[in-house]
C-alpha positions, 0 to 999 in steps of 0.5 A, a space after each residue: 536664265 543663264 551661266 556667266 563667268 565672274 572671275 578667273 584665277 590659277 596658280 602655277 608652282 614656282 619650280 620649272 622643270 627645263 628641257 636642260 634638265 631632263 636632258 641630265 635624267 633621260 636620253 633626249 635633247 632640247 631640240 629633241 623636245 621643242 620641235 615634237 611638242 613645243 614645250 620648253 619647261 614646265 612647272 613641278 609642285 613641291 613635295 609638300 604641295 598636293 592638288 589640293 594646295 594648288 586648286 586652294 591658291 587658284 581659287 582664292 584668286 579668283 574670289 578675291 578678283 571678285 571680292 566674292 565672300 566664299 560663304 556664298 558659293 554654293 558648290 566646289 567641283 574639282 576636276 583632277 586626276 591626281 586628288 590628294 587621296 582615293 578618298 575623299 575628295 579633293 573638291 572637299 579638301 579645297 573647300 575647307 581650305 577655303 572656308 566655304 562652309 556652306 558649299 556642297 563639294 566633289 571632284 570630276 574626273 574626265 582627265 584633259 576634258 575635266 574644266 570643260 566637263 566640269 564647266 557643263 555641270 555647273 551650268 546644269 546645276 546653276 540653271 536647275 536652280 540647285 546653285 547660284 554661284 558655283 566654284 569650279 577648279 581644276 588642278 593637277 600635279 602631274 609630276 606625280 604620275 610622271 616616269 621620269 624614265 620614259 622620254 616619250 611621255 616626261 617632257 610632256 608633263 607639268 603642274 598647275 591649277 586653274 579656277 573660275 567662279 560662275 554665277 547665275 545671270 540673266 545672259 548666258 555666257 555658254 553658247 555652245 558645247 559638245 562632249 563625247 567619250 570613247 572607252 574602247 581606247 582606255 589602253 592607250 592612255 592610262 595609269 595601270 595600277 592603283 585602283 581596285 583592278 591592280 592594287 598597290 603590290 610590290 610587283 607593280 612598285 617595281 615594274 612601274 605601274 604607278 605612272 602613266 602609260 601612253 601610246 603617243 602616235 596612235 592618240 595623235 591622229 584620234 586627238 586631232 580628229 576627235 577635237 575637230 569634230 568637237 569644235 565643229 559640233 559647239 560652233 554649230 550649236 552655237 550658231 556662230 561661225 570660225 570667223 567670229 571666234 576672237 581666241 581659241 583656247 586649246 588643250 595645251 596637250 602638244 603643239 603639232 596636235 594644236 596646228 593640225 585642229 587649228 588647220 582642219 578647222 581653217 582658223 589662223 594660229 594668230 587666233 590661237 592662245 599657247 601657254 605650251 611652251 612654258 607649263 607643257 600638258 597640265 591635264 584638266 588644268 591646261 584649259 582652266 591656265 589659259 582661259 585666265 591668262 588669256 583674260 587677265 593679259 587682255 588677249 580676250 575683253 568682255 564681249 569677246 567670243 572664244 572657243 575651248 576644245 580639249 582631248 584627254 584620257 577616257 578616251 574624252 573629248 570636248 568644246 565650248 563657245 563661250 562670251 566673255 
């Protein structure tokens, strides 16, 4: 018994947010931006869409491509970071929005790694018997926590949602995965207040404490490193080598991160999907975007062998092998 994957879905906000633009908000420039990230523009939810609103979207999307009932799905996992709320869930505002009465409902958060950490709990679900079709979504609104003040972390992120239903199968289309975490760098990237550790105040309001703090060079070297030995960890317990890999789908976290895994790795960038330049780093979403790009543009058909590698706040790190 396996896991397979039946369909796939996403939805990115109609506002882009261009490099032009932030160069009206913060001291920077489109040149400035595109050669230390590659990103051009990003997507940015409206005010009255939350992470909810865009994981609902994806996910209808990716039932209809199935003609899949939503009565059927078993469990919603939702991987986000930024959920409607503290509480509850946002896994569970989905699934009402959905219909999906009879699911079960909750919300991952591994932050950049969420898909992929979420995509191993479904399976261990799917294979322990507890469920048969699984509805996972990962959606973020990272505009929300954005300081459109700090140019070093602004024109990185963006707004998105992506959706994949599984379901069990004779064949397994995971054939490999690895997944690691390593809390002794949570300072370098995290959001200070907001939870129980500094609650809402008027002193984190004005010291800007609400938004997310990251120390960019110290994470670039850690990031390469960790995402390489991640993808090296799922080749091996795949028992499938580089050469065989027909896309890889990265963390669309920044392009020179991207480039240095892909050479330490010795794949070619020919191999490599890149959404970067349009939606910039949407956190767990970003894997979730580009697995159904990749599909639906026909970059990977069925059969094909892809890998997944991801790195994010926690600090996690992640990879998979799958068949689609």
């Amino acid at each position: 018994m396996g896991m397979r994957i039946v369909s796939t879905g996403s939805y990115l906000p109609q506002k882009v947010l261009t490099n032009a633009d932030l160069e009206k908000m913060v001291e920077t420039s489109d040149e400035w931006i595109r050669t230390r990230t590659g990103v051009s523009e990003r997507r940015i939810a409206a005010p009255e869409e939350a992470a909810s609103d865009l994981g609902i979207r994806a996910g209808r999307l990716a039932l209809k491509r199935a003609n899949f009932p939503p009565e059927k799905i078993d469990a919603v996992i939702t991987a986000t970071i930024t959920g409607d709320y503290h509480f509850p869930s946002t896994a569970c505002i989905i699934q009402e929005g959905l219909g999906a009465g009879n699911a079960f409902a909750f919300d991952l958060s591994a932050a950049c790694s969420g898909f992929l950490y979420g995509l191993v709990c479904s399976r261990g679900l799917i294979l322990s018997g507890q469920c048969r079709n699984v509805l996972l979504i990962a959606t973020e609104t990272m505009s929300r926590v954005t300081d459109y003040t700090d140019r070093g972390t602004c024109v990185l992120l963006g707004d998105g949602a992506g959706a994949v239903l599984l379901s069990a199968d004779e064949k397994d289309a995971v054939l490999g995965s690895y997944l690691a975490s390593n809390g002794s760098y949570t300072d370098l990237l995290f959001m200070p207040a907001g939870g129980g550790r500094q609650p809402a105040s008027r002193e984190t309001v004005e010291k800007r404490l609400h938004f997310m703090k990251m120390e960019g060079q110290a994470l670039f070297k850690v990031a390469v490193q960790s995402m390489v030995e991640a993808a090296r960890k799922a080749l091996e317990r795949a028992n499938v080598s580089s050469e065989e890999i027909s896309l890889v789908i990265p963390h669309q976290a920044n392009l020179r991160i991207i480039q240095a895994v892909v050479k330490n790795l010795s794949l070619p960038m020919e191999k490599v999907f890149l959404n970067i330049q349009n939606y910039g780093n949407m956190s767990a979403a970003s894997v979730a975007v580009g697995l159904d790009e990749a599909v639906t543009s026909g970059q990977v058909k069925a059969g094909d062998l892809a890998l997944l590698f991801t790195f994010g706040a926690g600090l996690t790190w992640a990879a998979m092998v799958i068949r689609l």
